[in-house]
N, C-alpha and C positions, 0 to 999 in steps of 0.2 A: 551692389553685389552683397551687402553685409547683409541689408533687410534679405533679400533671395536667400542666403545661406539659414536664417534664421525661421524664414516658414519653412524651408527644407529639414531643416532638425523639430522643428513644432511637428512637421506631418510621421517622420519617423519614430519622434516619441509616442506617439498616439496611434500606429500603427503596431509597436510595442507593447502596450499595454492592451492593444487590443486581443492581440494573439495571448497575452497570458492571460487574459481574462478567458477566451476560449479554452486552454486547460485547465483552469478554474473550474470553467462548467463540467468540462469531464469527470472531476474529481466531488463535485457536486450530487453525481448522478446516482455512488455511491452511497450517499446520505439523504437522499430525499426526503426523508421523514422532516428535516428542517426545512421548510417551506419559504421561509422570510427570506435565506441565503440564497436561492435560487432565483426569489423575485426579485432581490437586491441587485443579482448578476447581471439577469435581462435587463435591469433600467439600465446599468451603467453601458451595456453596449447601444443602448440608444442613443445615450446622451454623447458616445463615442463616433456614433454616425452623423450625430446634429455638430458634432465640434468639425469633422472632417469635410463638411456640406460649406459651415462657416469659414474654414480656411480656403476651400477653393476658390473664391474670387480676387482673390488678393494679386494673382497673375494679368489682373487685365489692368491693374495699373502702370504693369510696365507696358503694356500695349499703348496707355495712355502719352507716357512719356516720348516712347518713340515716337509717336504722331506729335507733340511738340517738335522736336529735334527736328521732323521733317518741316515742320513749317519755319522752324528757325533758318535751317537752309534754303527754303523757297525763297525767305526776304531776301537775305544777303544775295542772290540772285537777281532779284528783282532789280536790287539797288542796283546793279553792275552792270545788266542790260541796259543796251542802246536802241534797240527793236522793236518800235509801238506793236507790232501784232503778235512778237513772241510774248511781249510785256505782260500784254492782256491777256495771253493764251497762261500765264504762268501764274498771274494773279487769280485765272480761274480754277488753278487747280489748289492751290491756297485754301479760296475759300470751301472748294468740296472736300477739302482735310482740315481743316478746321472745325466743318459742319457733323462729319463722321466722329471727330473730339466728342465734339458738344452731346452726339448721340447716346456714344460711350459712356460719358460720367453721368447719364438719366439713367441709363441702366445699373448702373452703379451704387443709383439711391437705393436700391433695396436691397442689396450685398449685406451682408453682416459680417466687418471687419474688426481689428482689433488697434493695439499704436500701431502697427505699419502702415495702414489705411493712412493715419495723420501724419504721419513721415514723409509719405510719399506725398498728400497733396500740396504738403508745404514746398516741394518741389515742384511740382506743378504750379502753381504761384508764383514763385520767382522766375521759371521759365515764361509763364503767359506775359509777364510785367516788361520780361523783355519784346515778346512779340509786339506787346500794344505799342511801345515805344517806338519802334522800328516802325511799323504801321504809319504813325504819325509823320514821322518821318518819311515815308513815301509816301502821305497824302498830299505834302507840301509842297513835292516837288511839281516841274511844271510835264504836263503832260494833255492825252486826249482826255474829250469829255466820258469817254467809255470807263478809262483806268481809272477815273473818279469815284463815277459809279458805282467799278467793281471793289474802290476803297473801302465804302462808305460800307458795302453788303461783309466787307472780313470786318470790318470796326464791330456792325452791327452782332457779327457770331461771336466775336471774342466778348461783347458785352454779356451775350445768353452762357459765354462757356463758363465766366465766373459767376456765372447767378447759380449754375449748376455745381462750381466745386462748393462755392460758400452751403448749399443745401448737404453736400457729403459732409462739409467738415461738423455740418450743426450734428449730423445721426449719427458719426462716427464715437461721440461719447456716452450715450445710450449703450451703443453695440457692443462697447468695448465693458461695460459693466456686464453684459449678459454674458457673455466669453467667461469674467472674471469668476461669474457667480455657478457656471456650468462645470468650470474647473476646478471652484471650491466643492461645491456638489461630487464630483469624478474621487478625490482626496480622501472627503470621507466614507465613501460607499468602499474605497479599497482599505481603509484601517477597518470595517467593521468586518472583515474577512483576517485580521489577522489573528481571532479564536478560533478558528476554524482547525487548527490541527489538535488543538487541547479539549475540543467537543469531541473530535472524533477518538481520542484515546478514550474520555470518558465512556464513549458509546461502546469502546472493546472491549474495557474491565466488568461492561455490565453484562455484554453478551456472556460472557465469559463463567461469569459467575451464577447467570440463569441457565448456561448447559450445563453446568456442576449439579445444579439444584434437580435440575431436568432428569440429570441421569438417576439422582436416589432416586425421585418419584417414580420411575421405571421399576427401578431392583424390589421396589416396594408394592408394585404393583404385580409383580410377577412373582415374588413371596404370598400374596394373598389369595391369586390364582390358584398356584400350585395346592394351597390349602383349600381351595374350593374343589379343588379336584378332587381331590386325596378325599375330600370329607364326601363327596358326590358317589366316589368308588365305591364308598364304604357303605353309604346308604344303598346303593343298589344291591349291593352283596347278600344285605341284612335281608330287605325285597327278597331275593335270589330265596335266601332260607326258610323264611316266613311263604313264601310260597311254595316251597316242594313241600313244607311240613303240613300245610293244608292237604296239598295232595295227596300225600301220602297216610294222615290221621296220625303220625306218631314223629318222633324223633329220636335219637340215639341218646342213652342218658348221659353219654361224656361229653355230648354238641349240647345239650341241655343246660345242664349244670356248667359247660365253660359260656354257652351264650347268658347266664345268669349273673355268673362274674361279671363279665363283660356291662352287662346293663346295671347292674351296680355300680362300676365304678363311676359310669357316664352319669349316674343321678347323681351321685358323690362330687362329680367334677373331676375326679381324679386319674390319671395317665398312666399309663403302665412306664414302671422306668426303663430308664434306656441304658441299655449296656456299654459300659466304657469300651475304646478299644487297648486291645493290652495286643502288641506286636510280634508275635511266637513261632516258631518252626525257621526254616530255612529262609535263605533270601529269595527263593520263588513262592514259599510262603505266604511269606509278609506282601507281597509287592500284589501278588492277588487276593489277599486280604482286604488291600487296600480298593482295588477293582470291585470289587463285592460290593463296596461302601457308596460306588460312584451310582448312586441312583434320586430320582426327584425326590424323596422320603426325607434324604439325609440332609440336615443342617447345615450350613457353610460353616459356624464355629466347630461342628461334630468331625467335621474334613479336616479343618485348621487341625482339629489337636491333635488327630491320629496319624496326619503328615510328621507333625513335629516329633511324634512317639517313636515313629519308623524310623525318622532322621537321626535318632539319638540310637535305637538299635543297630542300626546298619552301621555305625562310624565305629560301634565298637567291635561289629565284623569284621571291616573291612581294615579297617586299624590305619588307612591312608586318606591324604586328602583326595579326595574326588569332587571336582567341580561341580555333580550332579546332584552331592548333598546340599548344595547352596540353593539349587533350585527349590529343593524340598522346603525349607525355609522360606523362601522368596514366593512359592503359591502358599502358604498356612499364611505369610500374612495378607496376602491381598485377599484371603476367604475371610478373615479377621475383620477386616473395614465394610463386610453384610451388615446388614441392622440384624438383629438380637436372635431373633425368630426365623430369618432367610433359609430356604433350602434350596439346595441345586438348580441354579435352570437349566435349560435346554443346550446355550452356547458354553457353562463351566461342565456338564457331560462329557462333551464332544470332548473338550480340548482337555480334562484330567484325565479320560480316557486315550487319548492320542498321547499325554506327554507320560505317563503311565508307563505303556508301553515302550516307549523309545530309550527310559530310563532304564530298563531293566537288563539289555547286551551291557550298558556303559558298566553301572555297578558290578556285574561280573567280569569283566573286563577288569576293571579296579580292584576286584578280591585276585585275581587269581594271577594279579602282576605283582 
């Protein structure tokens, strides 16, 4: 019963790790990019199937056993009968369970067992040594020329039964190194899994920091657009004038002399400056001052500072704390962290023109409480 309990906890260990190794794979499926750990995982459930193949013959040795047992009680029968025709009727079933023995342990030779294989033949052995003995012992006694006969034919199967355990017990130490070496194999295929959760943080800090990266190259890309536009508007504009003034043979001399500037400065390199904002009149003033500003032209830092302008005018209007000045604050810097040159896109429109507006009930609400 000890050996039975012990391939019963073998087969449940191994049915354990096999089920973790299937969530293994699951957790695999997520990082495919590592290719070795996935190949790794498939050997080991093979080698999980070969080890499960190899424990299951281990059961027919107790098949074996019992079939001694039964022939142990056929003897002691034998002995005790009085009945020449039961005798021989009992000696022949003897020998057709003997011979079904002998069958069993040829199929046997090709089992791949481990020690309990050799445990258990060693058993088998001491059992048959009593059978032969016994044997003997009822050859001696006086009896028909048949019970003779059928002596000589069990002497002869218990000769072929031991030529057959001695053949198990020679392959049973072979078998038992490939077992060993299968399960050395299983051991380390599961330590090389134990980076696995330290690969996969690494693969998150990297993702991580190529969306960061990811996102400037967008802001930056949508900063140069806008300046292709802007600079495309302008060219057609120019087109626009240069063509009616064909048309027309003349042109006005104040569109003249200012389109003269104009191309002066651009041969020059030089920009017309930009008006700071200075924050003035009433609080519906200021606040559509600031709406005026929300267009693709204007600068993300030109927004910052004329937010923070406002936010320092309105606190001295308002003379109270109002959580809406924090906002004010809170978008100038996040227009602060544009690269140098940034102007408005399309989604900081929307939404300075949305938070804009919704600012402007609170602040008078806040002056007039």
């Amino acid at each position: 019963m000890s050996d039975e309990a012990s391939i019963g906890k073998l087969e449940k260990k191994v049915d354990r790790i096999s089920e973790e190794l299937a969530a293994i794979r699951e957790v695999l499926k997520a990082v495919s990019i590592i290719p070795s750990l996935a190949k790794k995982v498939d050997a080991i459930d093979s080698d999980l199937d070969a080890v499960k193949k190899e424990i299951s013959p281990v059961t027919k040795i107790d098949e074996l056993l019992s079939s001694v047992r039964n022939v142990d009680t056929g003897l002691k029968k034998v002995q005790e009968s009085k009945d020449i025709q039961t005798l021989g009727q009992k000696m022949e079933d003897i020998a057709n369970t003997i011979m079904s023995i002998d069958t069993g342990i040829k199929t046997m030779t090709d089992a791949k067992e481990g020690e309990v294989i050799i445990k258990k033949i060693d058993d088998v052995l001491i059992s048959m040594k009593d059978v032969d003995e016994r044997l003997k012992e009822a050859s001696s006694d006086e009896g028909e020329k048949e019970i003779r006969k059928k002596m000589d034919d069990i002497i002869n199967s218990v000769a072929g039964l031991c030529t057959s355990v001695k053949e198990v017990g020679d392959t049973s130490g072979s078998q038992t190194e490939v077992i060993s070496k299968k399960i050395d194999e299983l051991q380390s295929y599961v330590a090389s899994l134990s980076t696995l959760e330290e690969r996969i943080s690494d693969l998150s800090d990297s993702f991580g920091e190529t969306k960061e990266i990811v996102g400037i190259i967008v802001r930056q890309l949508d900063d140069i657009e806008r300046k292709y536009n802007k600079t495309l508007k302008e060219v057609n504009e120019a087109l626009a004038v240069i063509g009616k003034f064909v048309d027309t043979g003349y042109a006005p001399e104040e569109k003249e002399t200012k389109s003269k500037k104009q191309k002066k400065a651009e041969d020059s390199g030089e920009e017309e400056p930009s008006v700071d904002y200075e924050p003035e009149g009433t609080m519906d003033e200021i606040m559509q001052s600031l709406l005026d500003m929300v267009k693709p032209q204007t600068e993300a830092v030109k927004m910052a500072e004329a937010l923070e302008k406002a936010r320092d005018t309105l606190t001295e209007m308002i003379k109270v704390h109002s959580p809406v000045l924090f906002q004010f604050g809170k978008v100038a810097r996040e227009l602060k962290s544009y690269p140098a040159t940034a102007t408005l896109n399309e989604n900081d429109i929307a939404r300075l023109n949305k938070e804009f507006r919704s600012w402007i009930p609170k602040l008078k609400e806040a002056h007039s409480g």
